[in-house]
C-alpha positions, 0 to 999 in steps of 0.5 A: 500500500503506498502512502500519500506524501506528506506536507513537511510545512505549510505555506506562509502568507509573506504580505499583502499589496494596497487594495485597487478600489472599485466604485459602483453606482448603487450598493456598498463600495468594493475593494480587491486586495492581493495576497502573496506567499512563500511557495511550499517545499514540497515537489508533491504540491500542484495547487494552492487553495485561498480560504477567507471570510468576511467576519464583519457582523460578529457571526459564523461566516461561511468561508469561501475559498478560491483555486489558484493553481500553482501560482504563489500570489492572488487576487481576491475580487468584491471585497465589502469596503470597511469589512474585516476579513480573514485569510489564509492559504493551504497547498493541495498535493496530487492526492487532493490533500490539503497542507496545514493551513498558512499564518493567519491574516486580517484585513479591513477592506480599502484600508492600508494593509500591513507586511504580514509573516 
Protein backbone atom coordinates (compact mmCIF):
# COMPACT_ATOMS: atom_id res chain seq x y z
CA UNK A 1 0.00 0.00 0.00
CA UNK A 2 1.78 3.22 -0.97
CA UNK A 3 1.25 6.11 1.07
CA UNK A 4 0.08 9.71 0.32
CA UNK A 5 3.18 12.43 0.63
CA UNK A 6 3.20 14.38 3.47
CA UNK A 7 3.46 18.07 3.59
CA UNK A 8 6.75 18.96 5.50
CA UNK A 9 5.40 22.69 6.20
CA UNK A 10 2.51 24.74 5.33
CA UNK A 11 2.85 27.85 3.21
CA UNK A 12 3.36 31.30 4.69
CA UNK A 13 1.39 34.45 3.75
CA UNK A 14 4.61 37.00 3.23
CA UNK A 15 2.44 40.44 2.82
CA UNK A 16 -0.41 41.95 1.19
CA UNK A 17 -0.33 44.87 -1.71
CA UNK A 18 -2.57 48.02 -1.20
CA UNK A 19 -6.29 47.26 -2.46
CA UNK A 20 -7.32 48.52 -6.08
CA UNK A 21 -10.64 50.49 -5.02
CA UNK A 22 -13.78 49.97 -7.44
CA UNK A 23 -16.70 52.33 -7.38
CA UNK A 24 -20.01 51.36 -8.22
CA UNK A 25 -23.40 53.20 -8.96
CA UNK A 26 -25.60 51.71 -6.37
CA UNK A 27 -24.73 49.41 -3.04
CA UNK A 28 -21.59 49.33 -0.67
CA UNK A 29 -18.03 50.10 -2.09
CA UNK A 30 -15.85 47.21 -3.45
CA UNK A 31 -12.37 46.53 -2.58
CA UNK A 32 -10.00 43.95 -4.09
CA UNK A 33 -6.71 43.06 -2.41
CA UNK A 34 -3.64 40.76 -3.45
CA UNK A 35 -2.16 38.42 -1.23
CA UNK A 36 1.47 36.54 -1.93
CA UNK A 37 3.19 33.67 -0.03
CA UNK A 38 6.30 31.66 0.03
CA UNK A 39 5.93 28.51 -2.15
CA UNK A 40 5.88 25.00 -0.28
CA UNK A 41 8.89 22.95 -0.39
CA UNK A 42 7.48 20.09 -1.09
CA UNK A 43 7.87 18.61 -5.02
CA UNK A 44 4.13 16.98 -4.42
CA UNK A 45 2.12 20.07 -4.26
CA UNK A 46 0.37 21.02 -7.57
CA UNK A 47 -2.20 23.81 -6.49
CA UNK A 48 -2.99 26.30 -3.94
CA UNK A 49 -6.43 26.94 -2.36
CA UNK A 50 -7.11 30.84 -0.83
CA UNK A 51 -9.57 30.20 2.42
CA UNK A 52 -11.33 33.72 3.66
CA UNK A 53 -14.46 35.23 5.33
CA UNK A 54 -15.85 38.22 5.85
CA UNK A 55 -16.39 38.44 9.78
CA UNK A 56 -17.72 41.88 9.97
CA UNK A 57 -21.39 41.17 11.50
CA UNK A 58 -19.89 39.17 14.60
CA UNK A 59 -21.25 35.83 13.33
CA UNK A 60 -20.49 32.38 11.93
CA UNK A 61 -19.19 33.48 8.36
CA UNK A 62 -19.41 30.54 5.78
CA UNK A 63 -15.71 30.95 4.48
CA UNK A 64 -15.24 30.90 0.55
CA UNK A 65 -12.40 29.51 -0.81
CA UNK A 66 -10.67 30.20 -4.37
CA UNK A 67 -8.37 27.69 -6.60
CA UNK A 68 -5.28 29.41 -7.74
CA UNK A 69 -3.46 26.57 -9.31
CA UNK A 70 0.46 26.80 -8.94
CA UNK A 71 0.98 30.37 -8.77
CA UNK A 72 2.20 31.92 -5.31
CA UNK A 73 0.01 35.27 -5.47
CA UNK A 74 -3.68 36.12 -5.88
CA UNK A 75 -6.12 38.49 -6.18
CA UNK A 76 -9.43 38.44 -4.45
CA UNK A 77 -12.19 40.37 -6.14
CA UNK A 78 -15.60 42.00 -4.45
CA UNK A 79 -14.32 42.94 -1.08
CA UNK A 80 -17.09 44.97 1.13
CA UNK A 81 -15.08 48.34 1.97
CA UNK A 82 -14.69 48.60 5.51
CA UNK A 83 -15.32 44.85 6.16
CA UNK A 84 -12.87 42.79 8.43
CA UNK A 85 -11.54 39.57 6.51
CA UNK A 86 -9.74 36.91 7.35
CA UNK A 87 -7.33 34.93 5.06
CA UNK A 88 -5.18 32.05 4.56
CA UNK A 89 -3.55 29.58 2.31
CA UNK A 90 -3.15 25.72 2.00
CA UNK A 91 -1.28 23.61 -0.66
CA UNK A 92 -3.09 20.70 -2.26
CA UNK A 93 -0.77 17.61 -3.17
CA UNK A 94 -1.54 15.30 -6.23
CA UNK A 95 -3.62 13.47 -3.94
CA UNK A 96 -6.08 16.49 -3.45
CA UNK A 97 -4.91 16.76 0.25
CA UNK A 98 -4.61 19.70 1.84
CA UNK A 99 -1.16 21.29 4.00
CA UNK A 100 -1.77 22.84 7.20
CA UNK A 101 -3.03 25.85 6.62
CA UNK A 102 -0.60 29.05 6.35
CA UNK A 103 -0.48 32.01 9.02
CA UNK A 104 -3.45 33.54 9.58
CA UNK A 105 -4.29 37.10 8.16
CA UNK A 106 -6.57 40.09 8.88
CA UNK A 107 -7.54 42.62 6.86
CA UNK A 108 -10.11 45.63 6.87
CA UNK A 109 -11.35 46.23 3.16
CA UNK A 110 -10.00 49.59 1.49
CA UNK A 111 -7.54 50.30 4.44
CA UNK A 112 -3.76 50.16 4.05
CA UNK A 113 -2.89 47.00 4.84
CA UNK A 114 0.35 45.58 6.77
CA UNK A 115 3.60 43.31 5.90
CA UNK A 116 2.28 40.22 7.44
CA UNK A 117 4.55 36.85 8.11
Amino acid sequence: MESSPRFSRSPVLLFIFLPLSIFPLFGPQRTSVTLRWDPSPDKHVISYRIYYADVTRKKAAKAKSLDIGRTTHATIPNLVAGHTYYFVVRALNSAGRESEPSNLVKYVAGSRPSNSK
